[in-house]
C-alpha positions in Angstrom: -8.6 32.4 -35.5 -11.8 30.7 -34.1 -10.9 27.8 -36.0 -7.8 27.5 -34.9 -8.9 28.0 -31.2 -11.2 25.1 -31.7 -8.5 22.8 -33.2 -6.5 23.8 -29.9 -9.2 23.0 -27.8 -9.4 19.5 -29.4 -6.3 19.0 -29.1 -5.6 20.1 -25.1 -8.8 17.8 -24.6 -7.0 14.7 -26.3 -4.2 15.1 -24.3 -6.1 16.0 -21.0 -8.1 12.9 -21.7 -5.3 10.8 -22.7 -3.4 11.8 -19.1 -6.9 10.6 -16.8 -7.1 7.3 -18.6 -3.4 6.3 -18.3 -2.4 3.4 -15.9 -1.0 5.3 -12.5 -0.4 3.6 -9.7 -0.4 7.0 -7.4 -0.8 5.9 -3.8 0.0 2.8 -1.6 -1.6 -0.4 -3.3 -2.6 1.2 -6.8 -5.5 3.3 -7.8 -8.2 2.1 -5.3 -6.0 0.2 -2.7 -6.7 -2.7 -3.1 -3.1 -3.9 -5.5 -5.0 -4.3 -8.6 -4.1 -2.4 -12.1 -7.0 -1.6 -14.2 -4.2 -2.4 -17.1 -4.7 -4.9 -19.8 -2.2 -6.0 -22.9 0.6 -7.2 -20.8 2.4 -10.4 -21.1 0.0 -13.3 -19.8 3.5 -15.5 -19.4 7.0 -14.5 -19.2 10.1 -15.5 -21.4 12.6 -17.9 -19.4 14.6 -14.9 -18.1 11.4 -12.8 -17.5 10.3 -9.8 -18.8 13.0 -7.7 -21.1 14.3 -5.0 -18.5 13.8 -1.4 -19.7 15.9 0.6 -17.3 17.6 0.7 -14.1 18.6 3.4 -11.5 21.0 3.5 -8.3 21.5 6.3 -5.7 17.6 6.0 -4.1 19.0 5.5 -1.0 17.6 3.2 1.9 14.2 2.4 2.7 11.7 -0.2 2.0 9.3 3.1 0.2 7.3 1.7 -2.9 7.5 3.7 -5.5 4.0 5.7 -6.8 3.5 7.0 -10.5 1.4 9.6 -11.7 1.8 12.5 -14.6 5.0 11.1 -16.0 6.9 10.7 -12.5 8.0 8.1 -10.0 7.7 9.3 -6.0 9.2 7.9 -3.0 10.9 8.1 0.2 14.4 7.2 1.8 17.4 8.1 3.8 20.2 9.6 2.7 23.2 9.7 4.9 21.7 11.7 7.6 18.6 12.8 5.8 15.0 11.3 5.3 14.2 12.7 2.0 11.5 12.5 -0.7 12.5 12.2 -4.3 11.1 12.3 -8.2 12.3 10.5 -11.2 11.1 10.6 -14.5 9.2 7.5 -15.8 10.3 7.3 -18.8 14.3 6.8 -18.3 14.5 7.3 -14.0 16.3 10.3 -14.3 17.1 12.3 -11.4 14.0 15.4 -11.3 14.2 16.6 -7.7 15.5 15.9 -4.3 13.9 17.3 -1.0 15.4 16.7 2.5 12.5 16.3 5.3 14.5 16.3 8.0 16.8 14.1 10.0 17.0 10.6 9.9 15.4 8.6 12.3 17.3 6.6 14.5 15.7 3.5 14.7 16.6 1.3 17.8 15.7 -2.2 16.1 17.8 -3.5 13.0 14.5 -4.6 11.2 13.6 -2.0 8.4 15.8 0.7 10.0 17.6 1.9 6.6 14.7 4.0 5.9 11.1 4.7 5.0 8.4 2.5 4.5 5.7 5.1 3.3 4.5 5.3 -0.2 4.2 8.6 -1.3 0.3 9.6 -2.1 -0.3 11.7 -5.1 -3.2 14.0 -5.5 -3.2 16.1 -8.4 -0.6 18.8 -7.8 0.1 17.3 -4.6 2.3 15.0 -3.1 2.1 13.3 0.6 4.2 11.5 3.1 4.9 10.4 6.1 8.6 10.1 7.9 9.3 7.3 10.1 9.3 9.7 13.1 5.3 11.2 12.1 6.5 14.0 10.4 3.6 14.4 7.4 4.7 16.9 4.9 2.9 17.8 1.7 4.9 18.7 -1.5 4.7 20.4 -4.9 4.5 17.4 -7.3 6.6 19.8 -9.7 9.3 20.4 -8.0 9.4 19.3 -4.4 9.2 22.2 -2.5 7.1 21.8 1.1 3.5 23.0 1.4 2.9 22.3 5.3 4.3 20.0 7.5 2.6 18.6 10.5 3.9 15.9 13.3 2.1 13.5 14.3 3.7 12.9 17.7 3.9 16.7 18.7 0.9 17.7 17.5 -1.4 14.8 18.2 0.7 13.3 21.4 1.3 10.1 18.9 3.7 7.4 19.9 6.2 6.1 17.7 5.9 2.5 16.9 8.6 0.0 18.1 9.6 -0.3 14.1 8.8 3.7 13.4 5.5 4.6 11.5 5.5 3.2 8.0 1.5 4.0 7.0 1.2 5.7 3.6 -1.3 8.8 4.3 -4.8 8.5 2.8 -5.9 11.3 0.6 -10.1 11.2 0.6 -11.6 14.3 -0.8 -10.5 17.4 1.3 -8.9 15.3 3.7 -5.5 13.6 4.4 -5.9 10.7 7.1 -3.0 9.6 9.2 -2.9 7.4 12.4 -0.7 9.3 15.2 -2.1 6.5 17.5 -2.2 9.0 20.2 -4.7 8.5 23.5 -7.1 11.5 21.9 -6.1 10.9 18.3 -6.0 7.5 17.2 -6.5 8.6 13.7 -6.7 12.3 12.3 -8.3 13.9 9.3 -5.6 17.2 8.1 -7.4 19.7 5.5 -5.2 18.6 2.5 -4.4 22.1 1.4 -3.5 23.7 5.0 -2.4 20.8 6.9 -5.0 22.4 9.6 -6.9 19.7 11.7 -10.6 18.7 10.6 -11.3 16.5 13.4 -9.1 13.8 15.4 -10.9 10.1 16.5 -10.8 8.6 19.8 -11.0 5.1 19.7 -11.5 3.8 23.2 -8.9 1.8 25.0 -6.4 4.1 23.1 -5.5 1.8 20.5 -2.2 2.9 19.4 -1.1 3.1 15.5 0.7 -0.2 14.1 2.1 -0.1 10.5 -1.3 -0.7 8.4 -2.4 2.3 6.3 -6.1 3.4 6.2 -9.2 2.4 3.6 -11.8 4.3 2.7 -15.1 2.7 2.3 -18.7 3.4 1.9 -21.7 1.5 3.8 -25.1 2.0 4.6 -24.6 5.7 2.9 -21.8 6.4 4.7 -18.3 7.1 4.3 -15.9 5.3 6.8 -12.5 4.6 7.2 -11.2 1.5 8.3 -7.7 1.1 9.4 -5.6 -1.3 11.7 -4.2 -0.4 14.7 -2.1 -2.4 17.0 -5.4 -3.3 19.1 -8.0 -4.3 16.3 -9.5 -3.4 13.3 -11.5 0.0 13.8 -13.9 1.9 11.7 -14.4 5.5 12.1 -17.3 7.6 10.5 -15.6 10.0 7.7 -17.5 13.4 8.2 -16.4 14.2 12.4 -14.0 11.1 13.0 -16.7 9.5 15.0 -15.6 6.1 16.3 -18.2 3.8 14.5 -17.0 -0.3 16.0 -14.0 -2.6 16.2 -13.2 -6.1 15.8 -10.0 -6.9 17.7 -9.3 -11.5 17.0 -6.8 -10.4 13.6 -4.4 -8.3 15.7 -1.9 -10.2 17.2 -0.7 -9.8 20.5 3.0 -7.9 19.4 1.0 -4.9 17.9 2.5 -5.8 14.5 0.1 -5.3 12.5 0.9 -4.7 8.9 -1.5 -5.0 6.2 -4.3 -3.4 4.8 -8.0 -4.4 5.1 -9.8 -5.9 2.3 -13.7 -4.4 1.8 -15.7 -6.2 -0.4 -20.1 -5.8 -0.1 -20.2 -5.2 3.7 -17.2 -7.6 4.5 -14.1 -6.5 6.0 -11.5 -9.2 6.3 -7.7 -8.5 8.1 -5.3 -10.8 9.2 -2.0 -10.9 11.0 1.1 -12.9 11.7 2.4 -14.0 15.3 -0.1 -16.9 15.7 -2.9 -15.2 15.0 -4.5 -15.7 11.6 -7.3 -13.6 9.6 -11.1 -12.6 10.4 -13.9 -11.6 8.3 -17.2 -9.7 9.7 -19.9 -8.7 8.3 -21.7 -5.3 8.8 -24.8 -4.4 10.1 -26.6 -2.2 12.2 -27.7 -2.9 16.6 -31.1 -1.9 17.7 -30.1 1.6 18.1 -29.2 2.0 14.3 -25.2 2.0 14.9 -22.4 -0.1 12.9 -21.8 -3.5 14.1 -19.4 -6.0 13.1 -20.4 -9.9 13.6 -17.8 -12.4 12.3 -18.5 -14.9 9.6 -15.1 -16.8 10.1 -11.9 -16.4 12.0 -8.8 -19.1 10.1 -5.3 -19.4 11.4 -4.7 -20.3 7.7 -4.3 -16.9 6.7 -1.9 -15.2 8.9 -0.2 -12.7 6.2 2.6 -10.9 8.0 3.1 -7.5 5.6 3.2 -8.4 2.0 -0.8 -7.8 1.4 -3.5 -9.5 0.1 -5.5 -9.7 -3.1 -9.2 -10.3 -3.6 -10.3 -11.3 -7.3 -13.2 -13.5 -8.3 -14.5 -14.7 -5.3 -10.6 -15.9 -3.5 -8.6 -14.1 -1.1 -4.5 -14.3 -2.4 -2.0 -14.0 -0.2 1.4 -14.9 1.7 0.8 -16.9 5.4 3.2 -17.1 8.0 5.5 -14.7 9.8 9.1 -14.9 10.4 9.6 -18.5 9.9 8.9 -18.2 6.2 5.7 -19.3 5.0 3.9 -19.9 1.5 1.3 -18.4 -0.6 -2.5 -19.3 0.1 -5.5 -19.2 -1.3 -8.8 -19.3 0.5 -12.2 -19.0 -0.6 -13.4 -15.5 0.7 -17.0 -16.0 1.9 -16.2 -19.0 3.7 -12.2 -19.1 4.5 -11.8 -22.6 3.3 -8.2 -23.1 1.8 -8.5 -24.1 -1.7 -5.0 -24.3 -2.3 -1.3 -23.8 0.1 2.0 -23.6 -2.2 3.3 -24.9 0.6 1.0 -28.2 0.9 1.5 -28.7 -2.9 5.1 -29.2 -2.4 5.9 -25.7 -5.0 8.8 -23.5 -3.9 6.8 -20.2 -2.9 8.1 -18.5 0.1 6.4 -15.9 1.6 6.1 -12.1 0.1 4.2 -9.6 -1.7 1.8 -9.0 -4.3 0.4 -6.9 -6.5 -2.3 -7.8 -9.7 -2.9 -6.9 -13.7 -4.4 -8.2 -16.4 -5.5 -11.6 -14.9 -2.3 -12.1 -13.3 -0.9 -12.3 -9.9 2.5 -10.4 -9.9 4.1 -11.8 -6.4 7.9 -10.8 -5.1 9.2 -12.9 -2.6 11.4 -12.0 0.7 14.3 -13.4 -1.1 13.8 -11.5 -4.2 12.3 -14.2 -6.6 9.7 -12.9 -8.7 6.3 -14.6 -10.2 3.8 -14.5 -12.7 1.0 -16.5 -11.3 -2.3 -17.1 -13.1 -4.9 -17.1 -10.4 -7.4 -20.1 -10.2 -9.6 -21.4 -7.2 -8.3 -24.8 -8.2 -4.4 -25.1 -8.1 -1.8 -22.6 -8.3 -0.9 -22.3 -11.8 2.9 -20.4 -12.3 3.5 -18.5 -15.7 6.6 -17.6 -15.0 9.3 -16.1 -12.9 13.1 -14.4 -12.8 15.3 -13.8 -10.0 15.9 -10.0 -9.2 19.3 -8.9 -10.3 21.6 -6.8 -8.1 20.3 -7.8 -5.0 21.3 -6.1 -1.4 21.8 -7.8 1.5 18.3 -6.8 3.0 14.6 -8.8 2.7 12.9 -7.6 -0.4 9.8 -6.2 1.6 8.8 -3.5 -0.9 5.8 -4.6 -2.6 5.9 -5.0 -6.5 4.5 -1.6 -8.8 2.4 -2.0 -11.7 1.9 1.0 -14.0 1.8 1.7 -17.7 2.6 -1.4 -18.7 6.0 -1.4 -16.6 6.6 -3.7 -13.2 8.6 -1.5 -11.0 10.9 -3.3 -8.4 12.2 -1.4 -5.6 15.6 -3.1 -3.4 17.0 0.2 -1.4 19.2 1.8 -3.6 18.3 0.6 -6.3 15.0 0.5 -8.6 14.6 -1.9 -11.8 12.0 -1.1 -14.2 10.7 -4.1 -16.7 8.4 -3.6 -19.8 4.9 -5.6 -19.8 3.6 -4.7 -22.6 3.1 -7.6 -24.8 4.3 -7.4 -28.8 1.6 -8.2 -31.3 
């Protein structure tokens, strides 16, 4: 018997052990937020057609929701008919595991990204988080669905609903969920993860309201901060009471639409924006009286990415510059903001989009729903390979590409495409 308990015990562990090392991508932007898979073995170019396409799935519904995956499952949002609901597949074939209606749709006034949800669902554990295009934050049984609490960000915290509706993908951070209401006595709020119940809610002066950017967590100086975008500036707020720590307002443009995450890197914070603005990095330090302040190394107009992201790898800052009117992908040395390469300079056809990163390669999805395997390089931009996304709808393919377990997962509303990476030995 005690032999046989041990033999279970080795076995449990194996699996246990085998689940925490696999390749989830559980929250917006991958493991760490920052777009990059830990993942290696994949295809380092792509047949003529691309990658061989493992399955495929209609019925998601609307929305511009990336999907996350953890334990075996594949999260996200959308409307259905008159519902905003969150759903679960199953990884391995995209069948159909559970449904859960939030609430009503929201009624979006403008046409852009009205078909439904931008949030990617965050996974922690058990757990599952998201946040409705109204503010409605609702945590879930990853199992099965079923509603744990459900808080609103504009009753509760007197947010106000962005022109384009909230699309920021909650932050999970050790006890605490972080949302931006953008409210004038709760720019951000931290939510006890379990309860829902409110740990503290920031301030930011001059009421900075929420824009569409979600929230990093970083640590500097000993101290745990997050960092997030609002329609003002770039803000940092300290992590333990929500104290309002310094700001640095030249990315934001003067529309409020601001999309994209921050980038951290040593004590550098870089964010950018479209609408004639352009991106800015500052350094941290502390004043005289031992507080966080921000001085800028560089502010570029070559780097104005609209919503797609931005990738930092070896010393270059990737990503997509220019707003409405199209644009191209850039690369810029990070420390200094020089441009080292502009797709659109070098006469390639690289529109504007998003982008995600694995195994030494740049996985970038543009507007139009061309996709790219991209080898990154400080010198030139060097394409290995690239396929054009069947089954397309009639709406700009802003969901950004998903990396996990050697599959590339495409969202395009309804639908959702699932390609093997994995190369054959």
């Amino acid at each position: 018997m005690r032999i046989l308990q041990t033999l279970t015990g080795l076995v449990l562990g194996a699996l246990l052990s085998s689940v925490a090392s696999a390749d989830d991508w559980p929250q917006w932007q991958g493991p760490n937020r920052d777009a990059i898979s830990a993942e290696h073995g994949l295809l380092q170019e792509w047949p003529k057609d691309g990658p061989p396409l493992a399955w495929k799935i209609n019925g998601l519904g609307g929305g511009y929701s990336g999907p996350s995956v953890a334990g075996g499952r594949i999260f996200g949002m959308s409307n259905r008919g008159d519902d905003e609901v969150a759903w679960a597949v199953s990884e391995t074939d995209g069948k159909s595991l559970w449904v859960t209606t939030l609430g009503p749709a929201y009624d979006q006034s403008w046409p852009q990204g009205k078909e439904g949800p931008g949030c990617t669902a965050t996974v922690d554990g058990d757990l599952l988080y998201v946040l409705g295009m109204r503010g409605d934050v609702s945590c879930l049984q990853v199992r099965d669905g079923k509603v744990v609490w459900h808080r609103s960000l504009k009753r509760d915290f007197g947010g106000a609903i962005p022109t384009w509706s909230y699309r920021e993908s909650p932050l999970v951070d050790g006890a605490q969920v972080i949302c931006t209401p953008g409210g004038e006595h709760a720019t951000l709020v931290a939510l006890d993860k379990l309860t829902g119940k409110t740990i503290w809610q920031s301030q930011v002066p001059g009421h900075p309201q929420a824009a569409y950017a979600s929230a990093i967590a970083i640590d500097f100086d000993g101290r745990r901060q997050y960092v997030q975008f609002t329609q003002k500036g770039l803000v940092g707020i300290a992590a333990s009471d929500g104290k309002f720590l310094w700001r640095y307002d030249r990315p934001a443009n003067t529309h409020g639409i601001n999309c994209s995450s921050p980038i951290y890197h040593d004590g550098l914070v870089f964010a950018s924006s479209a609408y004639a603005a352009g991106g800015g990095l500052v350094k941290l330090g502390k004043d005289a009286n031992g507080d966080v302040e921000p001085s800028e190394v560089y502010f570029t107009r070559k780097m104005q990415n609209h919503h797609g992201g931005m990738i930092l790898f070896d010393g270059c800052l990737y990503g997509a510059s220019g707003g409405n009117e199209g644009g191209s992908l850039v690369c810029l040395d990070f420390p200094t903001g020089n441009v080292l390469w502009d797709t659109r300079a070098a006469g390639h056809s690289v529109p504007k989009g998003s982008l995600a990163f694995a195994d030494d390669r740049l996985y970038y999805r543009t507007e139009k729903g061309l996709m790219l395997l991209i080898e990154p390089s400080p010198k030139q931009y060097l394409e290995r390979g690239r396929f054009q996304q069947p089954d397309r709808s009639s709406q700009p393919d802003w969901t950004h590409p998903v990396i996990a377990n050697g599959k590339l997962y495409l969202r395009d509303q309804d639908l959702l495409l699932c390609y093997d990476l994995k190369a054959r030995t």
